[in-house]
C-alpha positions in Angstrom: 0.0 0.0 0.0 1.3 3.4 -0.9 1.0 6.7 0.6 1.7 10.2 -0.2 2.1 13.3 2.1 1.1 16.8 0.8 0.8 20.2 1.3 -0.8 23.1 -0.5 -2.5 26.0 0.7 -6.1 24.5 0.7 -7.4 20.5 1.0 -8.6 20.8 -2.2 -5.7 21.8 -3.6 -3.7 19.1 -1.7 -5.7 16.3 -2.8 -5.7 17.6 -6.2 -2.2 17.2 -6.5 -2.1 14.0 -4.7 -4.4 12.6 -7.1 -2.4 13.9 -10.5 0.8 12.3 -8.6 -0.9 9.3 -7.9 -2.6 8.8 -11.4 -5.8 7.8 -9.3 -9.6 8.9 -8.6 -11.3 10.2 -5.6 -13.0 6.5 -4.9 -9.1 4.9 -5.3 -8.0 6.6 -2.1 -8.2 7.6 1.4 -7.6 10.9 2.7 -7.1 12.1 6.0 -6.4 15.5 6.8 -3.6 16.2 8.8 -3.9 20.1 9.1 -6.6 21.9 7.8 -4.5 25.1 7.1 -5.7 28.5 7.4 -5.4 31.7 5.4 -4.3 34.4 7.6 -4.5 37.7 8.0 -3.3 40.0 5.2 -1.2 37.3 4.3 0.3 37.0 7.8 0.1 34.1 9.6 -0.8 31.8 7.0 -0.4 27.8 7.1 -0.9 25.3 4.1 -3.3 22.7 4.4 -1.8 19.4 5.0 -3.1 15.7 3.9 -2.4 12.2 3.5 -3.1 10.2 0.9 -3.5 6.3 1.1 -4.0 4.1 -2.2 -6.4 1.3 -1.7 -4.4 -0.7 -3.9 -0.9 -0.9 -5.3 -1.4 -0.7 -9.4 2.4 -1.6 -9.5 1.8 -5.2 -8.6 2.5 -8.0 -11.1 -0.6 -9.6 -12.8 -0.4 -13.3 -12.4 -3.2 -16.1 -13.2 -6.3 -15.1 -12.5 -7.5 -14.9 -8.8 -10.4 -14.5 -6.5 -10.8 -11.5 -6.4 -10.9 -11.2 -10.5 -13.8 -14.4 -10.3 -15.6 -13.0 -8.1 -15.6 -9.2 -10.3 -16.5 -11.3 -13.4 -19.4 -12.7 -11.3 -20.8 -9.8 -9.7 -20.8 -8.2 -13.0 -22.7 -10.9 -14.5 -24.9 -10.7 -11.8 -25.8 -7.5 -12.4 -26.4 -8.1 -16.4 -28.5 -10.8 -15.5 -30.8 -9.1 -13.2 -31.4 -6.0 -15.9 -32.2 -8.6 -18.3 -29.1 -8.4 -20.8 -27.6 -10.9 -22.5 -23.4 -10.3 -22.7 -20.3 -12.2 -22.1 -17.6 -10.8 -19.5 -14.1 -10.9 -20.6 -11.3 -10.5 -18.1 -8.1 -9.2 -18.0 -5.9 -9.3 -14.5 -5.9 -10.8 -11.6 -6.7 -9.0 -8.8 -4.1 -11.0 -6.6 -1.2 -9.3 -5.2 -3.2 -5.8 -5.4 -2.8 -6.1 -9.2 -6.4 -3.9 -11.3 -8.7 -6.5 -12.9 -10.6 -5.2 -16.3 -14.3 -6.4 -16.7 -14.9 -5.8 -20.8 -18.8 -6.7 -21.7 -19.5 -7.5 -25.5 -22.4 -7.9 -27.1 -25.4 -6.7 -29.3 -27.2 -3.4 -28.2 -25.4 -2.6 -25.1 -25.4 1.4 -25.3 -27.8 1.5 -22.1 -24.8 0.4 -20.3 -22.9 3.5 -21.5 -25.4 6.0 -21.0 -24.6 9.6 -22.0 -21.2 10.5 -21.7 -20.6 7.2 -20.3 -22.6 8.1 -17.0 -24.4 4.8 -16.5 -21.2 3.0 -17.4 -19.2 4.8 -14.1 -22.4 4.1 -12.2 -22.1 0.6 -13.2 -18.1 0.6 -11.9 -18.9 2.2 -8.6 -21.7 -0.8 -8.2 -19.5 -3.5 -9.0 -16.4 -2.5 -6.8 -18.6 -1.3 -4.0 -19.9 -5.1 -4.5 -17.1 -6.8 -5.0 -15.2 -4.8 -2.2 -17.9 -5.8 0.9 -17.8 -9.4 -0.9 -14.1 -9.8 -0.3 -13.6 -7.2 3.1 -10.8 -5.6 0.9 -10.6 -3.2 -2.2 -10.4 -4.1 -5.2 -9.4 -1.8 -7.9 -12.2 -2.6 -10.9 -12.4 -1.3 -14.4 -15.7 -2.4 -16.3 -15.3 -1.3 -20.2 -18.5 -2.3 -22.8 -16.7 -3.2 -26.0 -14.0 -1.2 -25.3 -15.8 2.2 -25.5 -13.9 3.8 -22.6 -10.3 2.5 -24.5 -11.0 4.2 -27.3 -13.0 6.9 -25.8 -9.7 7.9 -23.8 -7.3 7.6 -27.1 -9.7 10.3 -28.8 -9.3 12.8 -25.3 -5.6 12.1 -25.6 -5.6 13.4 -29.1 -7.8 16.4 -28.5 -5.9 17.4 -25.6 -2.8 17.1 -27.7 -4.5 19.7 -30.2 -5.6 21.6 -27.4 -2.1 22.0 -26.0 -0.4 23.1 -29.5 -2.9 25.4 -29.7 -2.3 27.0 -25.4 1.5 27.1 -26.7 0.8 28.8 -30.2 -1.3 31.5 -29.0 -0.4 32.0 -25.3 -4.2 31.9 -24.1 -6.1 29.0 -22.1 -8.5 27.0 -23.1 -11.1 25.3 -20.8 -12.3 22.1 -21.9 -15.7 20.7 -21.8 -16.6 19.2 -18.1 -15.2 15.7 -17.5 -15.5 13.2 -14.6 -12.7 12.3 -12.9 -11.2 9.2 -14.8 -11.3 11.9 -17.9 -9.8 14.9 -16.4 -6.9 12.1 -15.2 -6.3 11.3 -18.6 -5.9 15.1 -19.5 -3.2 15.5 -16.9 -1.3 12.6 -17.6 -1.2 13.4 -21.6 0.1 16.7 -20.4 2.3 16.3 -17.6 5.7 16.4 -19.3 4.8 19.2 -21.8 7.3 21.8 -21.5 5.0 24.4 -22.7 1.5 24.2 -21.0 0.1 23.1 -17.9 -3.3 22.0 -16.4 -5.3 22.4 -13.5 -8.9 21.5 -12.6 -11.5 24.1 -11.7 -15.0 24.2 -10.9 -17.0 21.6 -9.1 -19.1 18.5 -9.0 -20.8 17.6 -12.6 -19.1 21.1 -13.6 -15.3 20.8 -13.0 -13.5 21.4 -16.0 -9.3 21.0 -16.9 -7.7 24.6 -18.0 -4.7 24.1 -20.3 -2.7 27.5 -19.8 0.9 28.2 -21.3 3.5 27.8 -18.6 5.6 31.3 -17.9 8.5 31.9 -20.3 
């Protein structure tokens, strides 16, 4: 189990940073605030917020043969398919043993329901399945449910439009806000853009609303 120690001058802001560092979401983690931190007056007297950040799971684990914890994923999710009265086969890639992630891809005819709208009903599905499969096994399991793949490719097309994006921050020295994203998405933003010299992101806004800025980094 990993943890991470951080500082910032709010909690939001601390697990923000936490969470980019990490390469995790919110529901991969627990967070326990070590100092709230406090603002000050005129400036004076300030304290940055401090938190620590836990990860439920170690992603850095080697995948071996498939294990408990990835059966009993496969058969919550079939579970679930059953019981809404769709027809599907679960595929399964990792283990789950040794903290290693286990992915749950669903393939058949007709399956947009699953996806929803933006893929809403898909990350309700997740968060149903590793809530599941977590009070099942008494420990968490980290659980990615795809249909046909959509969220693969779905996250290939954000890396290329944030890509764009980025040239276009660096060309003309002015942000852009993108569209609101959940979580998982706004991760995949940071990551593709982590190393570029020339912009930088942050996340702004809240709930259903928060967004990723892409703003040139000072010269």
């Amino acid at each position: 189990m990993r943890e991470l120690e951080i500082s910032a001058k709010t909690v939001e802001e601390a697990t923000r940073v936490a969470l980019a560092q990490l390469e995790v979401t919110r529901d991969e983690v627990d967070i326990l605030v070590l100092k709230k931190g406090k603002s000050g007056l005129l400036g004076m007297g300030a304290e940055d917020a401090k938190i620590k950040v836990i990860l439920l799971y170690d992603d850095e684990a080697q995948p071996g043969a498939r294990g408990e914890a990835a059966d009993t994923a496969r058969q919550v999710l079939i579970d679930i398919l059953h019981a809404m009265g769709i027809q599907a086969t679960v595929d399964v890639t990792g283990s789950g043993s040794e903290g290693a992630p286990v992915t749950l891809n669903i393939e058949g005819d007709d399956l947009g329901v699953l996806i929803g709208r933006r893929g809403q009903a898909l990350a309700s599905l997740q968060y149903l399945v590793r809530m599941i499969v977590a009070e099942k096994l008494k420990k968490w399991v980290s659980v990615d449910v795809d249909v046909d793949w959509y969220k693969k490719r779905h996250y290939e097309s954000l890396r290329k439009i944030a890509l764009r994006m980025a040239e276009q921050v660096a060309k003309r020295r002015r942000p852009i806000t993108m569209e609101p994203m959940p979580p998982d998405e706004r991760r995949i933003v940071h990551i593709t853009l982590a190393d570029d010299p020339d912009v930088m992101t942050e996340s702004t806004g809240f709930g259903d609303g928060r967004c990723v800025v892409i703003q040139a980094r000072k010269r």
